[in-house]
Every structure is written in structure tokens, then in C-alpha cells.
ROBA-310836 format. One record per residue: z, y, x of N, C-alpha, C in turn. Coordinates in steps of 0.1 Angstrom, whole numbers, padded with zeros to 4 digits, always signed. Layout:
N
ZYXZYXZYX;...
END
This chain:
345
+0900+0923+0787+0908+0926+0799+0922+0919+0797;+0927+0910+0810+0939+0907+0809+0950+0915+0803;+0964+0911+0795+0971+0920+0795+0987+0912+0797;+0996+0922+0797+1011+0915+0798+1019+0924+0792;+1027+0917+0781+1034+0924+0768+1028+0936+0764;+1009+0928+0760+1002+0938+0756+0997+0952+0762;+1000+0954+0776+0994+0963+0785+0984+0960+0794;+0976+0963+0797+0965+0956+0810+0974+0961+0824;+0966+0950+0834+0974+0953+0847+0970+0966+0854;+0956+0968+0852+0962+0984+0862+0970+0996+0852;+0969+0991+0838+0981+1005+0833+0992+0999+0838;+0999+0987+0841+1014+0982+0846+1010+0992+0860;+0999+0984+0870+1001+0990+0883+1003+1007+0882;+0998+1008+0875+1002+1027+0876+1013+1034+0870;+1020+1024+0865+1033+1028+0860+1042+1023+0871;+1035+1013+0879+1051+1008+0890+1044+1019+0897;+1030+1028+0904+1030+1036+0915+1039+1048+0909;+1040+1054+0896+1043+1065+0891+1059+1063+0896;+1065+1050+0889+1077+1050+0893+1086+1055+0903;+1073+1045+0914+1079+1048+0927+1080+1065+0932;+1064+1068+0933+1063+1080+0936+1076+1089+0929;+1075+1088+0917+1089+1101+0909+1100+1098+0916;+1104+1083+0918+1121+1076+0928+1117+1086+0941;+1104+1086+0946+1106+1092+0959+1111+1106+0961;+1100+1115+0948+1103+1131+0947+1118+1132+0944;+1120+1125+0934+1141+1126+0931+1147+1132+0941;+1148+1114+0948+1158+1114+0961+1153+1124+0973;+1140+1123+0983+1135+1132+0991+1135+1142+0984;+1133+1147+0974+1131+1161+0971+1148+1168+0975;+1160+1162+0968+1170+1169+0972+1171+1168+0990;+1169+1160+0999+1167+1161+1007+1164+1169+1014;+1147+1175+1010+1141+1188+1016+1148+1200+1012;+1153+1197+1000+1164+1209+0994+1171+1217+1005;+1181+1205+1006+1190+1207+1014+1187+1212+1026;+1173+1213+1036+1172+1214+1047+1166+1230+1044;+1159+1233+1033+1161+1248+1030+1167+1257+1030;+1177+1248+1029+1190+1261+1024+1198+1259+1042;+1191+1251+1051+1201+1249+1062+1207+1265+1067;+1191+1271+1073+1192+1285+1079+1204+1293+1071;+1208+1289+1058+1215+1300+1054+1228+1301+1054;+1229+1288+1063+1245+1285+1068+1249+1292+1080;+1257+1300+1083+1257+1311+1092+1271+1299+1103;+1277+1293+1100+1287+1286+1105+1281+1273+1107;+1284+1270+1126+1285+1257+1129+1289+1245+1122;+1301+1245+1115+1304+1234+1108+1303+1233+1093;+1293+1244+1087+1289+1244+1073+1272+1235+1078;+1270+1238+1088+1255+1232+1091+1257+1217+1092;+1269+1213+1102+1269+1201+1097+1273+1194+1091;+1280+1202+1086+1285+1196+1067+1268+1192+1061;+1261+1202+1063+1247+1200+1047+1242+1193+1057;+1242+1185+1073+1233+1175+1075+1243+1161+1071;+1254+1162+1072+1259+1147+1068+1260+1146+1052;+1257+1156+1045+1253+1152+1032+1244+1147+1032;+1233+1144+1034+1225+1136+1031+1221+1126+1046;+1233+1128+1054+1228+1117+1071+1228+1105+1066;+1240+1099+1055+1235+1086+1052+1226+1077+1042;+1219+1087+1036+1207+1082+1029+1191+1087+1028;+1195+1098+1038+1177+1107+1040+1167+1092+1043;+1174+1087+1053+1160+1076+1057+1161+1063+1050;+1164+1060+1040+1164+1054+1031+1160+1054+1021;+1157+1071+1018+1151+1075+1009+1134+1077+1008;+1133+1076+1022+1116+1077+1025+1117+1059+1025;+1120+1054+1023+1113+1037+1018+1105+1041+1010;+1109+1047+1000+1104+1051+0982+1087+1054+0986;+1084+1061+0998+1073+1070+0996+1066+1058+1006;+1071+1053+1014+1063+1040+1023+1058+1028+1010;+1067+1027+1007+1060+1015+0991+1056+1016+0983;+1056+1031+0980+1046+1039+0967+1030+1041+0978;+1026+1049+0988+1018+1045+0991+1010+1032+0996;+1018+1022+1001+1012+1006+1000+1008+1003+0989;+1016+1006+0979+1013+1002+0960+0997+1010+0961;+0997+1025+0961+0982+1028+0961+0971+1017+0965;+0974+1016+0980+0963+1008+0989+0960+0995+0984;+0970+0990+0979+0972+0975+0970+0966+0976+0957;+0970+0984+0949+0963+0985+0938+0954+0992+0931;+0951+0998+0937+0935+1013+0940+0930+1016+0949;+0926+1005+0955+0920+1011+0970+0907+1016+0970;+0906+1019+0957+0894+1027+0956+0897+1043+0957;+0910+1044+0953+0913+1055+0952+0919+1057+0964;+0930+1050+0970+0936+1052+0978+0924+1053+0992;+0911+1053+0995+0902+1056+1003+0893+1067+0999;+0889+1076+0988+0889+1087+0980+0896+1095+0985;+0910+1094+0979+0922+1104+0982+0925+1103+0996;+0926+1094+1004+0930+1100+1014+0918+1106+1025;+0905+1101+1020+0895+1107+1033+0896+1123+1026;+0902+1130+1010+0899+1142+1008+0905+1148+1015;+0921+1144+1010+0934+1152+1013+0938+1146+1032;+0927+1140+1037+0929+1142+1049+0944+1147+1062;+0934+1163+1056+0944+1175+1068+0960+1174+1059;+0963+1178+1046+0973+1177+1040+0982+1165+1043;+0973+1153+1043+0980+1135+1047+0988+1137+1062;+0979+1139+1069+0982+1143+1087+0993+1151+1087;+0994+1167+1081+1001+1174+1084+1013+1168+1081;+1014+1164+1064+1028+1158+1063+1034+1146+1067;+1025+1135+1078+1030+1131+1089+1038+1138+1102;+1033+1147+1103+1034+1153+1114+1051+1162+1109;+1054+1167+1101+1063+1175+1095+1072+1166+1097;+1070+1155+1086+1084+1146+1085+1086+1132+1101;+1081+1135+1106+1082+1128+1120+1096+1141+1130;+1083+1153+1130+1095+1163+1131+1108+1164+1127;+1112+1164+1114+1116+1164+1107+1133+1151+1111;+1124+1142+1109+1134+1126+1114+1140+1131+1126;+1129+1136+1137+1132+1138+1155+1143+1149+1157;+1143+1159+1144+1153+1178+1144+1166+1166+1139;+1169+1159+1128+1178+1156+1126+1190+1148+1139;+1180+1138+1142+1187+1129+1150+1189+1139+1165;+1180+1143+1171+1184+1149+1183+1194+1164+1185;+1195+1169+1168+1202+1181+1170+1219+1181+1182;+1221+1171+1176+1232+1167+1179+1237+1160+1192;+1224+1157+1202+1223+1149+1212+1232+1161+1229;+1229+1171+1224+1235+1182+1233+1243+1191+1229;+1255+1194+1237+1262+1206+1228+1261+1219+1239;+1248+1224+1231+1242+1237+1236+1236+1243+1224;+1239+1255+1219+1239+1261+1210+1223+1267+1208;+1218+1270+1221+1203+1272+1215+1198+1259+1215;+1198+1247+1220+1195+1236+1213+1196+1231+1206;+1203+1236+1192+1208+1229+1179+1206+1238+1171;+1205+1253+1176+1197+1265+1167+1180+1262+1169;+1176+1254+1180+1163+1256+1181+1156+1242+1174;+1163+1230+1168+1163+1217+1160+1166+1226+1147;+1176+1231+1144+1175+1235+1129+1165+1245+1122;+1163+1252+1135+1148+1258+1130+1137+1247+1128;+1136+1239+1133+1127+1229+1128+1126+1224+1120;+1143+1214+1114+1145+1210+1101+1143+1217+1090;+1143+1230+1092+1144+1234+1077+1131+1243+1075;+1124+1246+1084+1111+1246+1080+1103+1234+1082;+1103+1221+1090+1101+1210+1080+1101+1206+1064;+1114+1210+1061+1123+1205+1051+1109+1218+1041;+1109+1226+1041+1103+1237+1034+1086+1234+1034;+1078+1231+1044+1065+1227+1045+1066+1212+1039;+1074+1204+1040+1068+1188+1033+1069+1195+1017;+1075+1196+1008+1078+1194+0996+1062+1206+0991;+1055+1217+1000+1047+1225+0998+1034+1218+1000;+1032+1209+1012+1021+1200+1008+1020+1186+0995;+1030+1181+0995+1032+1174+0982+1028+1179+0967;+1033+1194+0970+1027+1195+0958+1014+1203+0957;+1012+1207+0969+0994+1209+0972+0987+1195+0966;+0988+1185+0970+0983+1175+0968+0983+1168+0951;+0997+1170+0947+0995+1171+0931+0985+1177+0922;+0985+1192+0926+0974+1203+0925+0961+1200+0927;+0959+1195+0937+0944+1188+0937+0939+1176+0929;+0950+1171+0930+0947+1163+0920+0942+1163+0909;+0955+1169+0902+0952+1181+0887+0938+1187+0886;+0937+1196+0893+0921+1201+0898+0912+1198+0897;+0911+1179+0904+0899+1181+0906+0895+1184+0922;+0882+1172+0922+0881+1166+0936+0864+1165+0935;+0859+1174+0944+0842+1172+0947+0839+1156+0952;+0838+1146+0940+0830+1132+0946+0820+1134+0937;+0812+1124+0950+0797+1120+0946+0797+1108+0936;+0783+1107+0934+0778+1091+0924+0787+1082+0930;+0788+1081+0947+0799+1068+0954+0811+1069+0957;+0817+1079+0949+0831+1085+0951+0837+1084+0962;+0825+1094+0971+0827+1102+0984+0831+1116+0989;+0841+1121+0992+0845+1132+0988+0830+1142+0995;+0831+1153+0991+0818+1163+0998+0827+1174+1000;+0838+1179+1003+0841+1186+1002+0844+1194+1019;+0844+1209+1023+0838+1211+1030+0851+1217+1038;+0852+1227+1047+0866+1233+1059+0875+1223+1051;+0881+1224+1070+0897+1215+1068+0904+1221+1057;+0901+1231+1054+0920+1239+1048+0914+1243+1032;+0904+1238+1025+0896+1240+1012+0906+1234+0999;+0915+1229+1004+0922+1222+1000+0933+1231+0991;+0935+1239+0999+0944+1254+0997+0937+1264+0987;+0938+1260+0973+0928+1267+0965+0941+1273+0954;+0936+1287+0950+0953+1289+0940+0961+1281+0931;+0954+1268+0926+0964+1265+0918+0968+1252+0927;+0967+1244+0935+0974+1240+0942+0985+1247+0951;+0979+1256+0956+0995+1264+0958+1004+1267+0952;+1003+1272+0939+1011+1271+0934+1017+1263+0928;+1013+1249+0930+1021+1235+0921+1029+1237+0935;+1025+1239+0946+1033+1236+0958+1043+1241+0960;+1039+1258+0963+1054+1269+0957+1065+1261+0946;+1060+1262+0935+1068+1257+0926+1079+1244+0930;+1068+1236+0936+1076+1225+0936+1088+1228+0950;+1084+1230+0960+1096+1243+0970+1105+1245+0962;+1102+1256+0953+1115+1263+0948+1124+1252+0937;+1115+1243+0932+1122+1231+0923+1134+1224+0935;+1127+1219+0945+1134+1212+0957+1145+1221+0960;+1143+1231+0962+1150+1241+0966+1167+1241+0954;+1162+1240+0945+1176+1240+0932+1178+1228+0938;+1169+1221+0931+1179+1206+0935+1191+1196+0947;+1182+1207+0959+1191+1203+0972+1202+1213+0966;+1204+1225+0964+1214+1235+0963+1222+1227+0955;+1222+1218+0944+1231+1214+0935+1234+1202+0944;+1226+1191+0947+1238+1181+0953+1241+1188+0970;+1243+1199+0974+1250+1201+0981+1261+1208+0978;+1261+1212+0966+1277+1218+0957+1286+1208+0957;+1277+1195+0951+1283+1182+0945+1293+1179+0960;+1286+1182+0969+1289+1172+0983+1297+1183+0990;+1302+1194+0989+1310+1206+0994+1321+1213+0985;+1323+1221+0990+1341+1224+0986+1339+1237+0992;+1351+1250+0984+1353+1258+0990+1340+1272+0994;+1343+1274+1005+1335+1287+1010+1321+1281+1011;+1318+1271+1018+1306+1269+1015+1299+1267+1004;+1306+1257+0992+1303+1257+0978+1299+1274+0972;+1303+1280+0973+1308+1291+0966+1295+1300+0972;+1290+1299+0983+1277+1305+0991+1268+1305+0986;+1266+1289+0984+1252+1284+0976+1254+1287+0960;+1266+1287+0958+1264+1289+0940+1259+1308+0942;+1264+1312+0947+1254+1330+0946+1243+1328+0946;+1235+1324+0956+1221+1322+0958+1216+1310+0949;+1217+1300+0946+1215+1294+0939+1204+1300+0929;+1211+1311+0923+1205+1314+0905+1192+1324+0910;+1191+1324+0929+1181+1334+0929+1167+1325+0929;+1172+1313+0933+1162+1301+0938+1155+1297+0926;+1163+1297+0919+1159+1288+0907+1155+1303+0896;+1154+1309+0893+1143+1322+0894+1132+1324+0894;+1131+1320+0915+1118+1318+0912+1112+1308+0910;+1118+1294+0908+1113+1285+0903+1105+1285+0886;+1114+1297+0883+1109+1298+0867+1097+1308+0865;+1093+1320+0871+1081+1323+0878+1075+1314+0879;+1074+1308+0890+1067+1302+0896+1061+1289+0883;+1068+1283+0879+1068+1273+0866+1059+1279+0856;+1063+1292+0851+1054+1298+0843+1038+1302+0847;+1036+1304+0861+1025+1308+0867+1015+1296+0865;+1022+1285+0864+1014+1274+0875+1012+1271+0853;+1022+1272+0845+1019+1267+0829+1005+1272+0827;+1002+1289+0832+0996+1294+0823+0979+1295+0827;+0982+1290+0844+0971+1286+0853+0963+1273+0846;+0976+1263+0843+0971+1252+0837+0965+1251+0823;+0970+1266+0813+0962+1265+0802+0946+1269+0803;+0950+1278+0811+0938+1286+0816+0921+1280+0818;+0927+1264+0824+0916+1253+0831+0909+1245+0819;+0900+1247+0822+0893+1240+0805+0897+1222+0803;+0893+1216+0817+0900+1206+0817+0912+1198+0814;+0919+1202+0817+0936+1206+0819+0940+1204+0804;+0937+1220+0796+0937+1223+0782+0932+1211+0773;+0924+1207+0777+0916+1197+0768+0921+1186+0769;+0926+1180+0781+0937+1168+0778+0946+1173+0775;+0956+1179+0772+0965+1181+0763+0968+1182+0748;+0949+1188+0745+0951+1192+0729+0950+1176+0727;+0940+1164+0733+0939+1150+0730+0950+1144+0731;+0958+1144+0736+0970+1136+0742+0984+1141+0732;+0991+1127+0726+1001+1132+0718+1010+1133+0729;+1012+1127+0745+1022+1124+0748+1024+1141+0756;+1013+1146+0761+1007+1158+0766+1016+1171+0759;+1014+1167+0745+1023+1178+0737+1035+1178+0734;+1041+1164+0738+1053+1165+0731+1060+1162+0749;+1061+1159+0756+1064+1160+0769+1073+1172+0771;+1064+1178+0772+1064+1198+0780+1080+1201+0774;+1081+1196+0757+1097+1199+0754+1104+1199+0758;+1106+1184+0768+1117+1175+0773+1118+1185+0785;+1108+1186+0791+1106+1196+0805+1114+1207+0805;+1110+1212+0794+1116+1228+0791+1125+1231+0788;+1136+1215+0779+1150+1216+0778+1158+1214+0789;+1154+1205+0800+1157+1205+0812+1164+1212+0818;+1149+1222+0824+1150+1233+0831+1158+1246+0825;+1160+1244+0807+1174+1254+0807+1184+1248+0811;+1187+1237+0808+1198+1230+0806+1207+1234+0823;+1196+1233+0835+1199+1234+0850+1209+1249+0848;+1204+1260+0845+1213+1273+0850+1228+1272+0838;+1226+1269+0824+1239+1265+0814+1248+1260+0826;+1243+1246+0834+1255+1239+0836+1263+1249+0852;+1251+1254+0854+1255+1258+0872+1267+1268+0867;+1262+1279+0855+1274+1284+0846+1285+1280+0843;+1287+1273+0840+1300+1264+0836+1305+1255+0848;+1295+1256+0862+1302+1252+0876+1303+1241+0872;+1296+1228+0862+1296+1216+0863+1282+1208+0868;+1281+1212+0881+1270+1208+0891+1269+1194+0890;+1276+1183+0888+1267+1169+0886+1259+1172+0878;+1263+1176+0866+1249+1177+0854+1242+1182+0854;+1242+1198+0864+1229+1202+0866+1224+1200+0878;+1227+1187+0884+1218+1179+0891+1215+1174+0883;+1220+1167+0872+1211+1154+0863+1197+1162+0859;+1201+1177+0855+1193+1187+0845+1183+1187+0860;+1183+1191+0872+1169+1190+0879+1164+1176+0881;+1175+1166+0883+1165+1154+0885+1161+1148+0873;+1160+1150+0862+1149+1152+0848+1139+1163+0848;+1140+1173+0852+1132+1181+0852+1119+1175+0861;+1123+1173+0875+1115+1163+0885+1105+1153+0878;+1118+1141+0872+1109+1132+0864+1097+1135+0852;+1103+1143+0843+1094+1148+0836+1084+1155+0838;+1081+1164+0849+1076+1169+0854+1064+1160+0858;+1066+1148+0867+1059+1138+0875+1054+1128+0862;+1058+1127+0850+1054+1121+0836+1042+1128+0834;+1044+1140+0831+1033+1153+0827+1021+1148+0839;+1021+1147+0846+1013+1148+0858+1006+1131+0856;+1012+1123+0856+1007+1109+0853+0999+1112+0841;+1004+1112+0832+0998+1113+0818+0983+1120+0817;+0981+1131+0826+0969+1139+0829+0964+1128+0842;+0966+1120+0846+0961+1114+0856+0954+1099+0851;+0964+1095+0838+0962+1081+0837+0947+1085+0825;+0945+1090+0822+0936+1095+0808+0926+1104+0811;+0917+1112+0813+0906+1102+0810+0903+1095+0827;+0910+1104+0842+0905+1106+0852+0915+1102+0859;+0917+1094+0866+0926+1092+0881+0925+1103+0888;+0911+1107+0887+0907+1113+0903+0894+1122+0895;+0895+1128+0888+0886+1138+0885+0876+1146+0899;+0859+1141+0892+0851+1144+0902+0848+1163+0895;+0850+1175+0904+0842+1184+0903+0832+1184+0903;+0821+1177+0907+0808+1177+0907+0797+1174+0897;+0787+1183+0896+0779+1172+0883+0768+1161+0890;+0771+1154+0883+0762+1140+0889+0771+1137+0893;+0784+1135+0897+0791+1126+0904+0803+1122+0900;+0810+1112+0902+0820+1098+0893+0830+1097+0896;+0840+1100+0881+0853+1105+0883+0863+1089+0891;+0870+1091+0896+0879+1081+0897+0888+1078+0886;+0887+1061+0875+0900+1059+0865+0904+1048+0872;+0917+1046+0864+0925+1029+0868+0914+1018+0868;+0907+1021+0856+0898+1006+0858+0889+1002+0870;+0881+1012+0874+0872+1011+0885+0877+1012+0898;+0886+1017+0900+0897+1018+0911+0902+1005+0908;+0904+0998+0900+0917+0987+0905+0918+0976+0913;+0917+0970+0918+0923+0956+0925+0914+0942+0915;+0913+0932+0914+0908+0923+0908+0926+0920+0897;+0922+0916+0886+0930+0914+0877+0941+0906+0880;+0937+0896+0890+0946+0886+0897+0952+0887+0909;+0941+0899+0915+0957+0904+0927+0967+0913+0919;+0964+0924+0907+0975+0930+0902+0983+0921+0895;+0983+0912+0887+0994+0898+0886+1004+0895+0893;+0995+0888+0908+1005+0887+0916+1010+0897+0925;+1007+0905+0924+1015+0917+0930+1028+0923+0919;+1021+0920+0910+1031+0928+0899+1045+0917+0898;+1043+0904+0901+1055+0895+0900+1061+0897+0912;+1054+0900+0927+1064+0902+0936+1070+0914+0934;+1066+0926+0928+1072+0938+0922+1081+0936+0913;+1083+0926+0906+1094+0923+0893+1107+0918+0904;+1107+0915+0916+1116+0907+0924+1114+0920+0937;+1109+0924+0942+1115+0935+0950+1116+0945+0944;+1116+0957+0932+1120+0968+0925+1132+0966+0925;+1142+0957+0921+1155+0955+0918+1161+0954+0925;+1157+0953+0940+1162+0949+0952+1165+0968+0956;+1154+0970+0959+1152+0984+0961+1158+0995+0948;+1164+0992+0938+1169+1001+0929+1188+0995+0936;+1190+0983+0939+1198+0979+0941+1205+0987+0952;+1197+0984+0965+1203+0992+0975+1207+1004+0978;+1191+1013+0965+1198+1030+0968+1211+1031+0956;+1212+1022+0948+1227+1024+0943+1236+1020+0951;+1237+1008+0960+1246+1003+0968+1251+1021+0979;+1240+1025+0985+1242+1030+0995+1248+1042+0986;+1247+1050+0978+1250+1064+0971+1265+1059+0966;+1267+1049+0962+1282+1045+0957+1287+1043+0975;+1288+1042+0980+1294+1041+0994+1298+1051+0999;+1286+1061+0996+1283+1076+1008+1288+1087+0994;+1291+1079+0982+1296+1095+0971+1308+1100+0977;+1309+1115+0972+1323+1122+0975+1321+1134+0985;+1328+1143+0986+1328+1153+0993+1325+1149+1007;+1318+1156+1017+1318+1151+1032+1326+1155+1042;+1330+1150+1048+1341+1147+1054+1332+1153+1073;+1340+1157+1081+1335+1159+1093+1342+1148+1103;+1339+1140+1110+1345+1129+1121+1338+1128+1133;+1342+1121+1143+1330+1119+1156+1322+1111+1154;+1320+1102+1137+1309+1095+1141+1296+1103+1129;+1298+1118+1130+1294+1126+1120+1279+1131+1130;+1269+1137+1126+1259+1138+1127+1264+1156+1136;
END
């Protein structure tokens, strides 16, 4: 098999999709954060404080998830026609949320009529709460395990089968993860009475994210599968560390009220998190078939011909840096406390 600096191309291609995807959960994840915590702003101008925290880069941030799934379709379209005829209803809905979602932000503001902008922010922030819960339904399933046949056809049966316990709970989990993370860069991005709101509630959120974290650990030892790639995998065992110093590291710093770093401490926890999950993905199964008689999805048989991942991968060496470029351009522009003006959201 072809390789470059000694890797073959679909392990490259699954490290640029991993990439992307984790750049997406980072940035969108504080996002949906943020739109969680909207309802618990009891003040008109605390609400539009937490939407112009993130007004100048929410939709810049969903590029990440537009080019991570092209990357699928481009370089797995084996998988990427698998996965999406399973996860289907989950695909749709979270079309349908973050469309909402885009429509609550931009139109809140188009009237100044108070049940109009109470009845948009009820949308955004259960938007904001249902995207990051199917995302991680869909991780879950992943993890899991997926009913294909000998032609890696899904069989799998009701719209909503999808919703099985341990995907819910990577989903929960991942909520209440989103959930810290928006609360910390909206510290970062506030001052004062509002700051001081979220830091109380804060330590309840992230709580149950550790619950919930623990649930979803012990679910995962629990799975014979699961278990078994980890006892194999050195990177499986030594991972979980990094994870775990993390996720202390997040309440230390909220402690000592130095919230940039325990944003850094959730957005490592994120990435590490999304490592753990590739690592069980890239080895032995892309796409683990539940079925017997029937064929799991890997990188190899999923991939693209060796010569479209080449040239895809060299247009990827010339737009990644383009795209790391810009979300630094735009965050060094839009850093700093937020400010309220007429041309404010």
C-alpha cells in the first residue's frame, strides 16, 4: 500500500477527518454551550451579551463540520453511505435544529417585542441543547456498533432504535461537557453580575458531567467489545490519563477564577476525548457490524482509490492552513470582553 512519511493514505485521511471533526466539537461545542445557559439569563441585556459572545464566529464555526463531512464523502464513501442511510433520523433532525438554530439567532432581534425574542430564545437554547445530544448519540452508535449486512447495508429497524442506553449517554454527557465549556468562555467574554451567575452554576454543570462521564466509563468497560480494544491498544490505555487530568484540571482552575485555563482544561478534555473515540474507530472497525454474518466497516475497504486520497490530501495541505488561519484571524479580532452597540445582535 502507498504510504507518505511512512503512513498509508487512508490512515492520513482519517487523521485530517478526526481533525476536522474534534476543530468542529471545540469551537461549536462552546457555542451550543453558550445557548444552554441562555434561558438562565433572567435580564434583557445579559441575553444579549451571551449572543454577541459568540455573534461573531458561531457561523464560521460550522465551516469545520461542512468540511469534515465532505472529507467523509471524499474519503469513505463507503462509510459515509453506511453511516448516513443508519443514522438517518439523527442526520435530519440535526439539520433541522441547527437551521432553527441559525433562523432563533438572526431573527431574535428583527422586532422589539418581548414575546418575540422570549419565543426565539426559547428556540435557541433548546436548539443549542438538542444538537450537541444528537452528536453524541451518533458517536455512541458508533462506539456500539451498527447492524450491517455481508454489503454493508444497514438492517436496522424503527426510526428512533438509534436511542439505545449507551448512546444516550455519550449524548447526555457530551450536553453537560458543552454545557462547561460554553459557561467558561462565556466568563472569559463577561464581567461582573453576569460573570459571577454562571460561576455559581457552573460547578453544578460540570457535576453532572462527571456522573455522567463516569456512567458512560463504566458502560464502556462493561461492553465486551469496547474492553477488548483497549486491553489491545497501548494508545487506549494510556489516553484515558490525559483525559482524566483534564477534566480535574477544569473545576482547580474555575477555583482559582482563572477561566482562560479552564477553558484550555475543557477544550483538551474535548480533544482527548474525540482521540479516545478515533483510536476505538481507527482499529480494528470504522463501523462495527452487530450482526453475525455481516462486515464491519475499516479505513481500508471504505477508502477512496489511493490516488484520489493523494490528491485530496495535497489540496488539504493548502486549504487546512487557510482554514486554521482564518479561525485565528477572526478570534484575535472578536477577543475581549463584549461590548453592547447598535450594530450588536
Amino acid at each position: 500500500m502507498e504510504t507518505f512519511l511512512g503512513i498509508d493514505y487512508p490512515t492520513w485521511w482519517f487523521i485530517v477527518i478526526g481533525f476536522l471533526i474534534t476543530g468542529y466539537a471545540i469551537l461549536d461545542g462552546f457555542d451550543f454551550g453558550a445557548g444552554a445557559w441562555h434561558l438562565f439569563f433572567d435580564k434583557k441585556e445579559e441575553r444579549r451579551v451571551a449572543l454577541n459572545a459568540i455573534g461573531p464566529v458561531w457561523d464560521g464555526n460550522e465551516a469545520w463540520l461542512v468540511i469534515g463531512g465532505a472529507s467523509i464523502f471524499a474519503g469513505f464513501p463507503l462509510m459515509y453511505a453506511s453511516l448516513f442511510s443508519a443514522m438517518n433520523t439523527p442526520f435530519m433532525l440535526f439539520l433541522a435544529f441547527i437551521i432553527f438554530r441559525a433562523v432563533s439567532i438572526e431573527f431574535r432581534g428583527k422586532e422589539d417585542n418581548q414575546t418575540w425574542r422570549n419565543t426565539w430564545d426559547m428556540v435557541y437554547s433548546v436548539c443549542s441543547i438538542v444538537l450537541p445530544l444528537l452528536l453524541g448519540v451518533v458517536i455512541g452508535n458508533l462506539l456500539q456498533g451498527l447492524p450491517l449486512d455481508a454489503d454493508f447495508e444497514y438492517q436496522g429497524g424503527a426510526l428512533f432504535t438509534f436511542l439505545t442506553p449507551y448512546p444516550l449517554l455519550v449524548g447526555l454527557m457530551t450536553v453537560m461537557l458543552f454545557v462547561v465549556h460554553g459557561g467558561l468562555f462565556l466568563m472569559i467574554k463577561t464581567h461582573g453580575a453576569m460573570q459571577e451567575r454562571i460561576a455559581k452554576r457552573i460547578n453544578v454543570a460540570y457535576l453532572l458531567f462527571l456522573v455522567l462521564f463516569v456512567a458512560v466509563a463504566v458502560y464502556t468497560f462493561l461492553t465486551p467489545h469496547l474492553i477488548e480494544n483497549i486491553t489491545n491498544s497501548t494508545g487506549l490505555k494510556v489516553m484515558p490519563i490525559f483525559l482524566l487530568l483534564s477534566i480535574v484540571a477544569i473545576p482547580v482552575f474555575i477555583k482559582q477564577k482563572n477561566y482562560k485555563w479552564g477553558f484550555v482544561g475543557s477544550i483538551l478534555t474535548i480533544a482527548f476525548f474525540m482521540v479516545l473515540v478515533a483510536l476505538q474507530l481507527h482499529d480494528p472497525a470504522f463501523l462495527r457490524t452487530t450482526l453475525e454474518g455481516g462486515n464491519s466497516i475499516t479505513i481500508y475497504n471504505a477508502a477512496a482509490s489511493p490516488k484520489s486520497l493523494e490528491i485530496m490530501l495535497t489540496i488539504v495541505a493548502i486549504g487546512a492552513p487557510l482554514l486554521l488561519l482564518y479561525t485565528y484571524f477572526a478570534y484575535k479580532v472578536f477577543w475581549g470582553k463584549v461590548t453592547i452597540d447598535e450594530h450588536s445582535y
